[in-house]
N, C-alpha and C positions, 0 to 999 in steps of 0.2 A: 574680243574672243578669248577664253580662255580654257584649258584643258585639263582634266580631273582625269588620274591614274589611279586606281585603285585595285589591291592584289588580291587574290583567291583566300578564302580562308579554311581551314580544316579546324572542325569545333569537336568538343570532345576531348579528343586525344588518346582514346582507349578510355582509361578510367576516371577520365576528369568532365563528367556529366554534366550537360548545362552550365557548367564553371569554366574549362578553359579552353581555349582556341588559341589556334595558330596561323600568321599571315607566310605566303607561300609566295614563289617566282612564277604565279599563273596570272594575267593580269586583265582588265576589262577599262578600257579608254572611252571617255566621255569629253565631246566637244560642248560648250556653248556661246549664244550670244544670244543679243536682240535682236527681235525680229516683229517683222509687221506682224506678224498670226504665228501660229504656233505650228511648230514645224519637226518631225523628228524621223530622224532616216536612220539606217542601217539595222533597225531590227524589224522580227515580220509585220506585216502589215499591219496586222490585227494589234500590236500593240503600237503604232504612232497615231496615239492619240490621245486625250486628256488621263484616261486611265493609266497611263505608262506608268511604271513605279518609281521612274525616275522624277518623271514630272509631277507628281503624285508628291515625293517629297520635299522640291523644291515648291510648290506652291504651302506644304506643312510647315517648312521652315518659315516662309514669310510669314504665316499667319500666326507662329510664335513667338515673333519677333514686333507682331503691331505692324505689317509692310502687307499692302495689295498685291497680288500676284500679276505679272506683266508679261505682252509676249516673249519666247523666246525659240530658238533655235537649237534643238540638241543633235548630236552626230554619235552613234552608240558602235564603238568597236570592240567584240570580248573574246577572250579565249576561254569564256570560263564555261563550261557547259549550265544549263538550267536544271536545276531539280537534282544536282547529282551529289551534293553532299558539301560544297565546295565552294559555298557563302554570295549565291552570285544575286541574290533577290538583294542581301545588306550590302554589293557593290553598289547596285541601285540607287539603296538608301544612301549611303557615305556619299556618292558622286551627285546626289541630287543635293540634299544641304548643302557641301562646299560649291556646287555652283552658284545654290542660293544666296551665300554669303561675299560669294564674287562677283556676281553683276549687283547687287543692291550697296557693294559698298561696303560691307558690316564685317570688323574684324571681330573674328570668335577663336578660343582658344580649344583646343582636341581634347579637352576633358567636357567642355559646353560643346563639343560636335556632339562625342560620344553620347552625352546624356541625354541629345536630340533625338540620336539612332537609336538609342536603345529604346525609348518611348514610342518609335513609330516602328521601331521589329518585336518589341517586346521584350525584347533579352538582351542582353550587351556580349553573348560569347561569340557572337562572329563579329560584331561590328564594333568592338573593341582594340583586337587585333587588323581588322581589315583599317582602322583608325592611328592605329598606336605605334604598328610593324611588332615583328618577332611577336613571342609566346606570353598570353596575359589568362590571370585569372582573373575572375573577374565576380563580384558579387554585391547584392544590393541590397545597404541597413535600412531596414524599418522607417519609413516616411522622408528617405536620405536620397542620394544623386547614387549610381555605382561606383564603385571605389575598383581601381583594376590596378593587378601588382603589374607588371611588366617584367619578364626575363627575357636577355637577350640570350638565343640561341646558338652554339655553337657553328660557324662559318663550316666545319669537317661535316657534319651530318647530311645527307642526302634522303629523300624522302622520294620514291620510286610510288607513282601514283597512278592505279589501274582504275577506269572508268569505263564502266559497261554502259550497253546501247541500251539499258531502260533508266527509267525512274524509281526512285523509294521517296513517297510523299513522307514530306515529315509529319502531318495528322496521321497517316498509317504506323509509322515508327513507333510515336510517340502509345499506340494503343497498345503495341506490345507489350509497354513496361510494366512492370508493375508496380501499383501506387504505394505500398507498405513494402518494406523489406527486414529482414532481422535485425537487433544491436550488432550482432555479427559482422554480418555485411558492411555496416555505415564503417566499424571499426578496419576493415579490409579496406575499404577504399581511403581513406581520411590519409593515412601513410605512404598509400601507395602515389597519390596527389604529389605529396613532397618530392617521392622519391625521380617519379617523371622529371618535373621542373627541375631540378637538380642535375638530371641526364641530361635534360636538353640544352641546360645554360653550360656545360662541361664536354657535352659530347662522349660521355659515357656510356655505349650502348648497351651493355651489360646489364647498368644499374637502370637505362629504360625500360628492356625486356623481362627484368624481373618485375619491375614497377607496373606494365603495361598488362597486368591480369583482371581484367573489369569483371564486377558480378552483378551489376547493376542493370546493364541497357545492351551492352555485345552477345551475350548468352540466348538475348529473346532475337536482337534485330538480325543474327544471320541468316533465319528462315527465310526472311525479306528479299534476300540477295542470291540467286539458283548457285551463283559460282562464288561464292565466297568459299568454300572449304576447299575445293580446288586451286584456287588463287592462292590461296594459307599457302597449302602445301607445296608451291611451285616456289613462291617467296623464300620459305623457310629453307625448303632443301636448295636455293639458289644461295644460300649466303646473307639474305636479309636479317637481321639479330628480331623481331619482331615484326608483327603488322595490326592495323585497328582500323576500323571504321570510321571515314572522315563524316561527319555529320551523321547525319540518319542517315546516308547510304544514297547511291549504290557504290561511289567511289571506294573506293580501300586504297589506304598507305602502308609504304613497307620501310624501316627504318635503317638504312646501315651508313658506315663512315669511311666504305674503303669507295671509291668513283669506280674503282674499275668491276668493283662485283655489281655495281647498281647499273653499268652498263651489256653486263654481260647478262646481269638477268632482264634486262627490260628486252634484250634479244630473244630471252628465253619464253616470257608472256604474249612477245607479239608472235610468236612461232603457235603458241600453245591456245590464246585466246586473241584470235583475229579482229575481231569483234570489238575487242576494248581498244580505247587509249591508253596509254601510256607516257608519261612522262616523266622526267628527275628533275625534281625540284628542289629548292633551298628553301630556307626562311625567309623571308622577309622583313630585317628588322626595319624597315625605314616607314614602314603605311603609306598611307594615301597622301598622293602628292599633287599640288596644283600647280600650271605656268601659264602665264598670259604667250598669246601668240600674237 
């Protein structure tokens, strides 16, 4: 039997679009073994069964690998909510491969995971970091495998993270964008990339909230979200130095480095928006981690 941890992830980052993500202290536990028939508890009904995304990737990983897919037992424990911006479909993906590679035996390295996930999510900016720990850019050459930088994150930073009681699909997200944008723009965001990654491997806040002005994909997706400009302004006037949109939404993160303002505002959100969760969370430099039990 053995146990797959894998952490929340926040993609994006404000201005770093389909390129960077970050793994977070939100986490989603996956048991397996072998079993007579297939067997998979703790999520709703309607997903224990062949379709589960978990099982779904451990039988893709076999079949990548040249291996028949065999019974097995999973056990799905998560804190990460569904659909809300916060990588929990590429928990899935991540926990199903490393299981695959643990009950058949197969030692593989996390650059061969990643290339795995990224192939069956289609992207590598959640399942890179949900893969790697802390903050990864991530991007992929012409007919190549993805290539992900890794920055480790400043331990000081705190990320105060509001989750509203709906969903924001990311096919709906994704229709806001818009498909051309000016030289302009490309040239606004290109620096402002640097200037994030730099804040967050330093813990700079300053240099993230100057950095953290997207004009690409923030500007369309807040329509998406009823409370997001409320949320802004409870953050911002709370002490937060910034806030961005974790994925396509609905979650929103708020950045700051002092513990006690990220405590006193998360008192202030749950007073003001009942509704949401709330949490303070770190980075995650470590990823996804397997133990036998």
């Amino acid at each position: 039997m053995i146990k797959v941890t894998v952490p929340a992830t926040s993609a994006n980052l404000g201005i770093g679009y389909d390129t960077l993500g970050m793994a977070v202290s939100l986490y989603a536990h996956f048991t397996f073994d072998h079993a007579d028939a297939l067997a998979i508890t703790g999520c709703p009904e309607e997903f224990q069964n062949e379709d589960n995304m978990v099982y779904q990737a451990f039988v893709q990983a076999l079949d990548a690998w040249g291996l028949e897919p065999f019974p097995i037992s999973i056990h799905i424990e998560t804190d990460i909510p569904v659909a809300r911006g916060l990588g929990s479909s590429s928990t899935c993906v991540v926990a199903g491969i490393m299981g695959a590679a643990a009950l058949a035996r197969r030692t593989v390295t996390r650059d061969e995971l990643v290339a795995l996930a990224a192939q069956m999510e289609g992207h590598p900016d959640n399942v890179a970091p949900a893969l790697l720990g802390a903050a990864v850019c991530s991007f992929t050459p012409t007919g190549e495998l993805p290539r992900c930088l890794r920055y480790e994150v400043s331990d000081r930073l705190r990320f105060v993270t509001i989750i509203p009681p709906y969903e924001v699909h990311t096919s709906e997200a994704r229709k806001v964008v818009p498909q051309e944008v000016p030289l302009s723009t490309t040239v606004w965001q290109m620096g402002r990339i640097a200037g994030l990654t730099r804040g967050l491997e330093t813990g700079n806040t300053d240099l993230i909230a100057a950095a953290n002005d997207d004009r690409l994909q923030e500007p369309y997706r807040r329509a998406l979200i009823p409370d997001y400009e409320a949320i802004r302004a409870t953050c911002l006037e709370g002490g937060a130095k910034t806030l961005w949109i974790s994925g396509s939404g609905s979650t929103l993160m708020a950045v700051t480095d002092d513990t006690i303002v990220a405590k006193f505002l998360q008192v202030r959100l749950r007073e003001q928006f009942p509704d949401c969760e709330t949490h303070i969370l770190t980075c995650d430099n470590a990823g996804a981690q397997i133990e036998y039990l």
